[in-house]
C-alpha positions as CSV (number, residue, x, y, z in Angstrom):
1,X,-30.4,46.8,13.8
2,X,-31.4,46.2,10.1
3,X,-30.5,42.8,8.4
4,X,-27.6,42.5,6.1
5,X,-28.4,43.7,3.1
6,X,-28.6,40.7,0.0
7,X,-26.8,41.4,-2.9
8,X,-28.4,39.4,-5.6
9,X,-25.9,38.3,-8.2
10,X,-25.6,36.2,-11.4
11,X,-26.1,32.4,-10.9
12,X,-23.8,29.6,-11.9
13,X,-22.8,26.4,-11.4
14,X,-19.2,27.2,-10.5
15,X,-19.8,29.9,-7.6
16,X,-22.2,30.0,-4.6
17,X,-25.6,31.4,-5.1
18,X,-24.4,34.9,-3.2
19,X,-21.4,34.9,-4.3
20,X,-19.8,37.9,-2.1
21,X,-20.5,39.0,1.1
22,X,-23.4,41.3,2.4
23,X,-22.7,44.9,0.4
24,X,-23.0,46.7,4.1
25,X,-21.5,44.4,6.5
26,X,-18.8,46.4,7.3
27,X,-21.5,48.9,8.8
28,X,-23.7,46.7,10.1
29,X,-21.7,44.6,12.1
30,X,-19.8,48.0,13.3
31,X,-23.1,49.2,14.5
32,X,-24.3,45.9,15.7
33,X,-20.9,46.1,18.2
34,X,-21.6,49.0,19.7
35,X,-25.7,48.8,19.7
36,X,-24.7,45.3,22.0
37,X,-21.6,46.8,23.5
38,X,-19.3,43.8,22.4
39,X,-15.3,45.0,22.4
40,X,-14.2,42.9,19.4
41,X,-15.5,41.0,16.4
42,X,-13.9,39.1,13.6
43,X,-14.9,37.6,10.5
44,X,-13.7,35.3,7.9
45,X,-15.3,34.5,4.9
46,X,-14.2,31.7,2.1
47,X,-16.4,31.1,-0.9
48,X,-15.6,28.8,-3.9
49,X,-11.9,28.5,-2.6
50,X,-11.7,32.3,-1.8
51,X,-11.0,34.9,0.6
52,X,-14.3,37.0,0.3
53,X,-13.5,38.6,3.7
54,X,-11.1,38.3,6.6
55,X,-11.2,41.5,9.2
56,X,-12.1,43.0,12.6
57,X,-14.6,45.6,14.2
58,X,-13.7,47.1,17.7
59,X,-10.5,46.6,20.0
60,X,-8.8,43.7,21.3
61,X,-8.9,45.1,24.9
62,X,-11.6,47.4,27.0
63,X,-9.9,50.5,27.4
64,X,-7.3,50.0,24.7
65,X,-7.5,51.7,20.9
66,X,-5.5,48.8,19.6
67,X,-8.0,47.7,16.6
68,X,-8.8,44.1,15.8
69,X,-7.4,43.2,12.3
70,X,-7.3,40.3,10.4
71,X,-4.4,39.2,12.2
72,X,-5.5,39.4,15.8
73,X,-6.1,35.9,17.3
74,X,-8.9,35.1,19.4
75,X,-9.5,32.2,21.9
76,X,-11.9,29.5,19.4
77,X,-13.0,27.2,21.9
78,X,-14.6,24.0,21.0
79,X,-14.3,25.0,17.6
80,X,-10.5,23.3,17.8
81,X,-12.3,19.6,18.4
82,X,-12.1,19.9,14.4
83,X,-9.0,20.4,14.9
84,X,-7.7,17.5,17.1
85,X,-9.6,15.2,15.1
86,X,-7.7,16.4,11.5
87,X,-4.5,16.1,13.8
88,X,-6.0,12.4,14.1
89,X,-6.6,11.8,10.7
90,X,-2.9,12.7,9.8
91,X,-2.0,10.0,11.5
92,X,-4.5,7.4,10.3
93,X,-3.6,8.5,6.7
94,X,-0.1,7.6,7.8
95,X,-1.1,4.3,9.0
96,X,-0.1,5.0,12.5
97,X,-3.8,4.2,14.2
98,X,-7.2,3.7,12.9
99,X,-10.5,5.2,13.9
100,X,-11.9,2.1,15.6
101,X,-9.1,1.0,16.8
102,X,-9.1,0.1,20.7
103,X,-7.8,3.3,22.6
104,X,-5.6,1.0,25.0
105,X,-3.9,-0.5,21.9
106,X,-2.3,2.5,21.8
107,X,-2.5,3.9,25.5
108,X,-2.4,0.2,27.3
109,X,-2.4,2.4,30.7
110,X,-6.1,4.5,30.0
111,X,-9.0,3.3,31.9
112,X,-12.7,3.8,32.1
113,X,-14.9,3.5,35.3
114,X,-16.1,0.2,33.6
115,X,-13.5,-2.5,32.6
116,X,-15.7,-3.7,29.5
117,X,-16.3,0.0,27.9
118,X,-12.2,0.5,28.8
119,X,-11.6,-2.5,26.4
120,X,-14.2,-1.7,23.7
121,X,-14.1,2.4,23.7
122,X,-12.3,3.1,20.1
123,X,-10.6,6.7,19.2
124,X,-13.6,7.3,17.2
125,X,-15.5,7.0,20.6
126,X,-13.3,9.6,22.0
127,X,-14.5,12.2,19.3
128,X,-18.1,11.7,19.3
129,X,-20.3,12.3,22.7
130,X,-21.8,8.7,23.4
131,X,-19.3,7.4,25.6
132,X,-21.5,7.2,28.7
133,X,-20.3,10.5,30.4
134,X,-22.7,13.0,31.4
135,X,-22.9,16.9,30.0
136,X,-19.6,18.2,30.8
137,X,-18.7,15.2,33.6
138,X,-14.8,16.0,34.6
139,X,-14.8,19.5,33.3
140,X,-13.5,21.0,36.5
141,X,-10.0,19.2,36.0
142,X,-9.7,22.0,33.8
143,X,-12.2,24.4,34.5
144,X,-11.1,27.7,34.9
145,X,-7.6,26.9,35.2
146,X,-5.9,23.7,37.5
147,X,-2.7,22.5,38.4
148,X,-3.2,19.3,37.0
149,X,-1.3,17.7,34.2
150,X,-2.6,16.5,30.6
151,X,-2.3,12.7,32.0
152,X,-2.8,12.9,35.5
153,X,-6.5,14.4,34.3
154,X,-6.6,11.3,31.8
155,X,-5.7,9.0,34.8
156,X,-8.5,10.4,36.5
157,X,-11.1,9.9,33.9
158,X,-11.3,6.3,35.9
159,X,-13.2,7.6,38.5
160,X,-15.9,9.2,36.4
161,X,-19.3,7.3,36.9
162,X,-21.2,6.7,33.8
163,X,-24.5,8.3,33.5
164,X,-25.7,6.1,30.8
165,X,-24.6,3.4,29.0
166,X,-22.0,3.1,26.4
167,X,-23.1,4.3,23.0
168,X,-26.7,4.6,24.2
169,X,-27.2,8.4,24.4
170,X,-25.3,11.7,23.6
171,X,-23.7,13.7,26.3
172,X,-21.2,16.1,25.3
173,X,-18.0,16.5,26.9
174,X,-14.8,17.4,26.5
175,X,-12.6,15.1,29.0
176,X,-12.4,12.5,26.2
177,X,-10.7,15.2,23.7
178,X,-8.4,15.7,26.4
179,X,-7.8,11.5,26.3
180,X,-7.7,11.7,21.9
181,X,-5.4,14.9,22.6
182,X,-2.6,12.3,24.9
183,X,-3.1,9.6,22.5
184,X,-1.4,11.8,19.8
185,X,1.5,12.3,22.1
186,X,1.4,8.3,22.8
187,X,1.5,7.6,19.3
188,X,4.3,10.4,18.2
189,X,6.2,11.4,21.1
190,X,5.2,15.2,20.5
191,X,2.6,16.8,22.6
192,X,-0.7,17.4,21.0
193,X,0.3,21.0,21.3
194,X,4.0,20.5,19.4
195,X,1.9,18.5,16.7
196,X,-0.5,20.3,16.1
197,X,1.6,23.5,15.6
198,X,3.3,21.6,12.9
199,X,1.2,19.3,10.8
200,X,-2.4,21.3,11.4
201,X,-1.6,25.1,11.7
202,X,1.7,26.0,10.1
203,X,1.3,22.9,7.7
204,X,-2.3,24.7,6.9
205,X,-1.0,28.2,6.5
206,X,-2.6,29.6,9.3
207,X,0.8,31.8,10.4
208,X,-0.4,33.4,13.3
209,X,-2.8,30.8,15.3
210,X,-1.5,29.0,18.4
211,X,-1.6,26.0,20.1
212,X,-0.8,26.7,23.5
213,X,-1.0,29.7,26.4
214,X,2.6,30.6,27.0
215,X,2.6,31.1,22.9
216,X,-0.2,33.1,22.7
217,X,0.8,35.4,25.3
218,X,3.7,36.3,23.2
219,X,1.4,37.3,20.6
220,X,0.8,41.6,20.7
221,X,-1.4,41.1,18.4
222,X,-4.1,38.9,20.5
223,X,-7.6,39.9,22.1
224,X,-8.3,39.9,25.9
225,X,-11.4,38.2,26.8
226,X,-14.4,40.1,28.3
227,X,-17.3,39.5,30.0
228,X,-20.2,40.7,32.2
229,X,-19.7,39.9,35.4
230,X,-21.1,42.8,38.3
231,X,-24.9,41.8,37.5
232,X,-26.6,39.4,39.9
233,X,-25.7,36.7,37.2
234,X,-22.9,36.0,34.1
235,X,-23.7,38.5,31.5
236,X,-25.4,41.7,33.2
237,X,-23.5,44.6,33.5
238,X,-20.6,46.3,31.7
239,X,-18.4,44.3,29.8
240,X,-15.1,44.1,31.7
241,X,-11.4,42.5,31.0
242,X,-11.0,39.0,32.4
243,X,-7.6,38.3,33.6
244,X,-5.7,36.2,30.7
245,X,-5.1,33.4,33.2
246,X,-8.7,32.5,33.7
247,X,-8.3,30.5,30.8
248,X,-9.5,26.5,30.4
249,X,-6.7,24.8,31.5
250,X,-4.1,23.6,29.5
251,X,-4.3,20.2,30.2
252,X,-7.5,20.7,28.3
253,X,-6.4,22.8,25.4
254,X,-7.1,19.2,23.0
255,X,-10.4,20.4,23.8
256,X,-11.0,23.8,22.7
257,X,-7.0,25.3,23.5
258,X,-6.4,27.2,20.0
259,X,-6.2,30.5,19.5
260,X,-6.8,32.0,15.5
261,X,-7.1,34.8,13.3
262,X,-9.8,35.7,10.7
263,X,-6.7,34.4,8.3
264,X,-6.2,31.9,10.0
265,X,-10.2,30.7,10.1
266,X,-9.6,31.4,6.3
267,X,-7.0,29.5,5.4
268,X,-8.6,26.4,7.9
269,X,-12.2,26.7,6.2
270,X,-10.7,27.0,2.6
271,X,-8.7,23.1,3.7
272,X,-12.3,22.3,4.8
273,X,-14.2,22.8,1.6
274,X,-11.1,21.6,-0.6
275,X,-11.8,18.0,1.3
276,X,-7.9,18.6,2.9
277,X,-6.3,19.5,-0.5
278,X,-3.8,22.6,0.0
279,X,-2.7,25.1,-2.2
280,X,-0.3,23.8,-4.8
281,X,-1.3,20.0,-4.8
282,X,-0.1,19.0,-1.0
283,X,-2.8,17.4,1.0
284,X,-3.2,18.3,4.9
285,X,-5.3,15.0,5.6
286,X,-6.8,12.5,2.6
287,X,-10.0,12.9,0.7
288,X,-11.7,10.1,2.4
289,X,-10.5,11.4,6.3
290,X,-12.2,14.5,5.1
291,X,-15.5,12.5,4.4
292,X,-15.4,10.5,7.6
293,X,-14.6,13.7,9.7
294,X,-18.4,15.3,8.2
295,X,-19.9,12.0,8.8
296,X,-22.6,11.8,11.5
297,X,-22.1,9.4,13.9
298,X,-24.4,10.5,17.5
299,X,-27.7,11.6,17.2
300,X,-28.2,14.7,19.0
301,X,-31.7,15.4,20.3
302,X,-33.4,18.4,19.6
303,X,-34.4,20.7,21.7
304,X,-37.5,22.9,20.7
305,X,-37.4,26.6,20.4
306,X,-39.1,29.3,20.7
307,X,-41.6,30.3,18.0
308,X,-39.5,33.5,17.4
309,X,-36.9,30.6,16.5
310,X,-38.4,27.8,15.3
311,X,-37.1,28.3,11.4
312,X,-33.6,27.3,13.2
313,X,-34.7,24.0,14.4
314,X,-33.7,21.6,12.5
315,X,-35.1,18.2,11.5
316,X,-32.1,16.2,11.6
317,X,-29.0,17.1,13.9
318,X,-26.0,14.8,14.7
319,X,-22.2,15.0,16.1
320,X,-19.3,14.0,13.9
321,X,-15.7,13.8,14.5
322,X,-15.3,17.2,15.4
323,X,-18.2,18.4,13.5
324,X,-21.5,18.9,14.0
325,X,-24.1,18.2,11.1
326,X,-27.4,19.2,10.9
327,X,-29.8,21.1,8.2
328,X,-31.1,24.2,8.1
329,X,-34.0,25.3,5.6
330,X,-33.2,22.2,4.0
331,X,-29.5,22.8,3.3
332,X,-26.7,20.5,4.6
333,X,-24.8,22.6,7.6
334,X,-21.7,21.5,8.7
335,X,-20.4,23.6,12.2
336,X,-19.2,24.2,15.5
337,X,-19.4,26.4,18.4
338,X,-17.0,27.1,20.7
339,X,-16.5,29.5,23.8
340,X,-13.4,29.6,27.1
341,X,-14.6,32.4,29.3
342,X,-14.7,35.8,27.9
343,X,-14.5,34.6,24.3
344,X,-17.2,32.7,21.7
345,X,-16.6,31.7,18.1
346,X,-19.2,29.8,15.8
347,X,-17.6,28.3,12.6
348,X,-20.2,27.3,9.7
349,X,-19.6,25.6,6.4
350,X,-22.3,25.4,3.7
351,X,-21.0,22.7,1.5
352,X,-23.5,22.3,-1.5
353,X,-22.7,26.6,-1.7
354,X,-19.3,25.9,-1.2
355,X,-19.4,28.7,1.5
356,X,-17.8,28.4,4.6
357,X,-17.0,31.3,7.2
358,X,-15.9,32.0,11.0
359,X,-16.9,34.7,13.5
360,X,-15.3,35.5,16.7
361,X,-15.7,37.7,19.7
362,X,-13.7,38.8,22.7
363,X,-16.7,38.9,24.5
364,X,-19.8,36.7,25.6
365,X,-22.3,38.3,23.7
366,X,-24.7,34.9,22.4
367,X,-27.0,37.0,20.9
368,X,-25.2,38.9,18.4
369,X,-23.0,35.8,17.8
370,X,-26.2,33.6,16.9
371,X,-27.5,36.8,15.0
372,X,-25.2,37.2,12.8
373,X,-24.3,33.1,12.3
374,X,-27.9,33.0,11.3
375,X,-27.8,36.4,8.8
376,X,-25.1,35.4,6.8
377,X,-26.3,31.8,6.6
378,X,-29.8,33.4,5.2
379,X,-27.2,35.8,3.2
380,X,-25.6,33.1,1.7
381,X,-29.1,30.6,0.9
382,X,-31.0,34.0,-0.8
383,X,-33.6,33.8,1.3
384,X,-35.9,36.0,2.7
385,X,-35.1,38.6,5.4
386,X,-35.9,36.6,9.1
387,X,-34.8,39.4,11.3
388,X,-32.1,36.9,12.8
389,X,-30.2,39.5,14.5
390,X,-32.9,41.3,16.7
391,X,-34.2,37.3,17.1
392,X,-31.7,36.0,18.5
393,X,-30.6,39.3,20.6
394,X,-34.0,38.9,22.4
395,X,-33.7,35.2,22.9
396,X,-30.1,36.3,24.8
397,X,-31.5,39.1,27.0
398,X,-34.8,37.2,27.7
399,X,-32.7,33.8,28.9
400,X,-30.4,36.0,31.0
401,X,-33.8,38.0,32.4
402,X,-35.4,34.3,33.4
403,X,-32.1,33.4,35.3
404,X,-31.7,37.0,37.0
405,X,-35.7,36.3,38.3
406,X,-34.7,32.8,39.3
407,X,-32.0,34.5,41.5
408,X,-33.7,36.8,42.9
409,X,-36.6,34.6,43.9
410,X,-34.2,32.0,45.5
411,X,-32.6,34.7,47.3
412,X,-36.2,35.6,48.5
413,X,-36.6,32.3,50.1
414,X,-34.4,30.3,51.7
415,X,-35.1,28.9,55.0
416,X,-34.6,30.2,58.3
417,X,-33.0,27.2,60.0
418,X,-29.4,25.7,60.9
419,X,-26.6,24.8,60.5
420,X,-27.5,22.2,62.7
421,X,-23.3,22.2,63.9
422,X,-20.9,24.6,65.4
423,X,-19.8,25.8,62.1
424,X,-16.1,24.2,63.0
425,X,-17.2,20.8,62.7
426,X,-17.8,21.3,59.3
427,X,-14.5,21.9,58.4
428,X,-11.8,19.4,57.2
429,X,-10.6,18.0,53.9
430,X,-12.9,16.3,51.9
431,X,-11.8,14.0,49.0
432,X,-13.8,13.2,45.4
433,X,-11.7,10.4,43.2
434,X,-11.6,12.2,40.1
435,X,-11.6,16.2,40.9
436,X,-9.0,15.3,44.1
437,X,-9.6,17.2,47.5
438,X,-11.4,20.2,48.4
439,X,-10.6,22.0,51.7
440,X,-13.2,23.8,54.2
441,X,-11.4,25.7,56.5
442,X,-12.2,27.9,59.3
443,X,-11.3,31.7,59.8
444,X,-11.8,34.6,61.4
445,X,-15.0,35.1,59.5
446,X,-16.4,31.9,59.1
447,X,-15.9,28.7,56.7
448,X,-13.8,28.7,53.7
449,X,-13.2,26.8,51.1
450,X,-10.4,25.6,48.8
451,X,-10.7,23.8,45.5
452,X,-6.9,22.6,45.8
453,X,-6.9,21.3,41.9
454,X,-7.5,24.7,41.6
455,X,-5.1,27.5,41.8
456,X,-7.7,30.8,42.6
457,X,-10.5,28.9,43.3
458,X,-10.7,29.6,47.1
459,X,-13.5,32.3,49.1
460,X,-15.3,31.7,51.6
461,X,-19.1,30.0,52.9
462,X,-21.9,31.7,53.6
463,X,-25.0,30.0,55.5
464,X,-28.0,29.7,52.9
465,X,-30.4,27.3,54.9
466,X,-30.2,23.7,57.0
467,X,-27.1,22.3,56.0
468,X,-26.5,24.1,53.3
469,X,-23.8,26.7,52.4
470,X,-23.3,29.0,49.4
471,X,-19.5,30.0,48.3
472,X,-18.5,33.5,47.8
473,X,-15.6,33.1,45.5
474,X,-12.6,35.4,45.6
475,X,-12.5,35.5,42.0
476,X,-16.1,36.8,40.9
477,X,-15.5,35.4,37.2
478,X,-16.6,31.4,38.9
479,X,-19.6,30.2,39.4
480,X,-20.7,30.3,43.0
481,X,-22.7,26.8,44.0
482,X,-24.3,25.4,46.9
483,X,-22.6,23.3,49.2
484,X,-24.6,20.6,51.1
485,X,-23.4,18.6,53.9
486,X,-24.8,15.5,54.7
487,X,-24.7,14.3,58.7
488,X,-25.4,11.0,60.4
489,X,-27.3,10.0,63.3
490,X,-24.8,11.4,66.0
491,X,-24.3,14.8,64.2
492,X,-21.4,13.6,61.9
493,X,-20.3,15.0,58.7
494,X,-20.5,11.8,56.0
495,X,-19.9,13.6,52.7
496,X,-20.6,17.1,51.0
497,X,-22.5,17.5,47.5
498,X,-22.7,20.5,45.7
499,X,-24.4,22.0,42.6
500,X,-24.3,26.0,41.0
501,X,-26.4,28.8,42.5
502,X,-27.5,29.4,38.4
503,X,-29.8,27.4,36.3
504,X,-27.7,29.1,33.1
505,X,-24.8,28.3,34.5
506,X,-22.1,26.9,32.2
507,X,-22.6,23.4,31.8
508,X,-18.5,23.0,32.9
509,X,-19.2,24.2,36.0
510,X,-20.0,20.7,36.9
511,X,-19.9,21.0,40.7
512,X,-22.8,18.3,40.9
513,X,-20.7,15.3,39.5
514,X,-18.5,15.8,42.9
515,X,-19.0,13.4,45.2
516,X,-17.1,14.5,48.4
517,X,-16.5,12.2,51.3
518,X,-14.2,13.3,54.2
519,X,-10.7,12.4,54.6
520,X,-8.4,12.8,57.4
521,X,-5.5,15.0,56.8
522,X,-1.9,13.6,56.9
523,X,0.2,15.0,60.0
């Protein structure tokens, strides 16, 4: 696949240094698609307060002929933490919280695991990954799906051990969005999905993005999300359609719960680099909420990359309130990624070009989606061709090659001994405090097992080695994980750990922050 081509233009003060997008990308990114076998892309761009582009490639469902236009929505992921914190911003603007104000002056019921970080955590603290909480910690309240409500899941945040201290480190997460997302119903009485709806998307002129599932599934106009699932891991084999209701759960959707169009992204990334200013003088959030919302606050370490890479390192890289900031060929980058299963969006905003832009896909194709994030940046910086999109491509299919090998060498070995019971006595229910209980069952063909926060998230075990089980889900779109029971002196089961089969997994499939102990049931 050839880079985008750069169309060199006239500079001026007024206008970005590229100032339209690449001359071929409607080609390129059509025969990008189909060279990766991706189902649907979109892209918005805004430059100097402009819609340079806002379309679609592909379908929105495998199988289907229904194009992707600029009006389908797609799932945006983590992308909407920008989006819950604006919503946050309204209100401090209207002098209904502040950012470091105490989260319990506003929620007096919200607790911590420790009493002291439960008095001292502020809502800025909520936003910004150095709360204490490890990668992911709590994601399985709402990952894929769970029966659980917006505040029983922030109830439950109590029992969440700390894996660091407060404000010493950066872990990200999304539980706490999930606690920012019930503070806004605290404060106003609406759900963060009702108020978002109103003062951040329809206030913002983005007509056909939503704010929660049973909305979006009344949209014809949506994608379905894809993904690769028949491989020995995630992301080998033919893309296929995920069924709509292995979504994050919507108890989570403060987290990454939005759904968009490229005119949607558009009209959002146009507020963005017009500081919250809207068309015809109205202002979505102030001028100085904008500032603090690009503001780094967390230092995020930096992980090294490969030489191939290494011109996307950055020097300096750090979480904001819903942003990311970092630089890039020494060029401020403001950005966020985002991905639910069987959809990934990356959203990028060039400030000192005055260039922002949005790219989604119905599918979990990385590569491309770091290819072309990376092309357009170049595009847009006039600099020298990089080969970004065959880059990055290689970096996806090499990282899915490493964890196919890692499979297939575990597979190889495990060893030839236990279960040390009857397989029986394994069985019961088995209690964590913050995911709730899990059930191992016996049938007619051995253990099962029964994540009962859950709904679909059931299968059954199958013997690995020692003590040690692996789950073979029903659903073949979650993450199967090792399951480890843990027996005393006289043979008896004490408590049941548990961690994924993958070493890419997703970092939400947090099965090793459960800490199961057994629990008798109630007759």
């Amino acid at each position: 696949m050839k880079r985008l081509f750069l169309l060199p233009l006239m500079l001026s003060v007024a206008v970005p240094a590229w100032a339209e997008p690449p001359a071929d990308i409607d080609a390129s990114v059509e025969a990008l698609r189909k060279k990766v076998g991706a189902v649907g892309v979109s892209i918005a761009i805004v430059e100097d307060g402009k819609t340079t582009l806002s379309r679609g490639w592909g379908v929105r469902r495998l199988g289907d002929k229904a194009p992707v236009d600029a009006q389908t929505i797609f799932q945006t992921g983590s992308t909407g933490k920008a989006m819950t914190a604006a919503a946050l911003a309204v209100l401090v603007d209207e002098g209904k919280i502040a950012w470091d104000d105490p989260v319990i002056k506003h929620m007096p019921w919200f607790r911590m695991y420790d009493p002291w970080v439960t008095r001292e955590i502020t809502i800025r603290d909520l936003l910004v990954h150095r709360s204490g909480l490890g990668l992911g910690q709590g994601d399985l309240m709402f990952v894929p799906r769970t029966h659980l409500t917006r505040r029983q899941t922030v109830e439950r945040v109590a029992h969440l051990k700390p894996k660091t201290s407060f404000r010493s480190a950066f872990a990200y997460d999304n539980i706490l969005y999930v606690v920012a997302g019930q503070l806004i119903e605290e404060v106003t009485g609406q759900t963060w999905e009702d108020f978002t709806r109103a003062r951040i998307l329809r206030a913002g002129g983005m007509k056909n993005a939503t704010s929660d599932s049973d909305e979006r599934f009344r949209v014809a106009n949506r994608s379905w999300p894809h993904a690769r699932l028949t491989g020995p891991l995630r992301g080998i084999g033919p893309q296929q359609v995920l069924d709509e209701r292995d979504e994050l759960g919507r108890n989570g959707a403060p987290a990454g719960g939005l759904a968009l169009s490229a005119d949607d992204m558009a009209a959002w990334l146009k507020i963005q680099l017009a500081h919250g200013a809207l068309p015809g003088g109205k202002r979505l959030f102030s001028e100085t909420q904008a500032a603090e919302m690009w503001t780094p606050v967390t230092p995020i370490p930096i992980t090294p990359l490969p030489d191939p890479l290494k011109p996307a390192q950055p020097n300096q890289k750090a979480y904001a309130l819903g942003w990311q900031a970092q630089d890039y060929r020494g060029q401020r980058i403001i950005q966020h990624g985002g991905g639910v299963f069987g959809s990934i969006t990356n959203v990028v905003i060039i400030p000192d070009k005055n260039v922002a832009f949005a790219i989604m896909l119905n599918s979990e194709d990385s590569g491309m989606l770091l290819g072309l994030t990376y092309d357009l940046i170049d595009h847009y910086l006039g600099v020298p061709d990089h080969g970004w999109i065959d880059k990055w491509e290689d970096w996806h299919q090499a990282r899915l090659a490493g964890g196919a090998e890692f499979l297939k060498q575990t597979k190889a070995s495990p060893a030839k001994s236990g279960p040390s019971l009857p397989v029986a006595r394994y069985a019961g229910r088995y209690r964590d405090p913050w995911y709730g209980d899990i059930v191992i069952g016996l049938g007619a063909g051995g253990l099962t097992i029964d994540f009962t926060s859950t709904p679909r998230m059931a299968g059954r075990l199958e013997h690995w080695q020692y003590d040690s089980f692996v789950t073979m889900f029903d659903d073949p779109a979650i993450e199967p994980a090792y399951v480890s029971f843990a027996l005393d002196a006289d043979g008896k089961v004490m408590g049941v750990t548990m961690k994924p089969v993958s070493k890419i997994a997703d970092f939400s499939w947090d099965y090793q922050d459960l800490d199961l102990k057994p629990v008798e049931d109630k007759k």
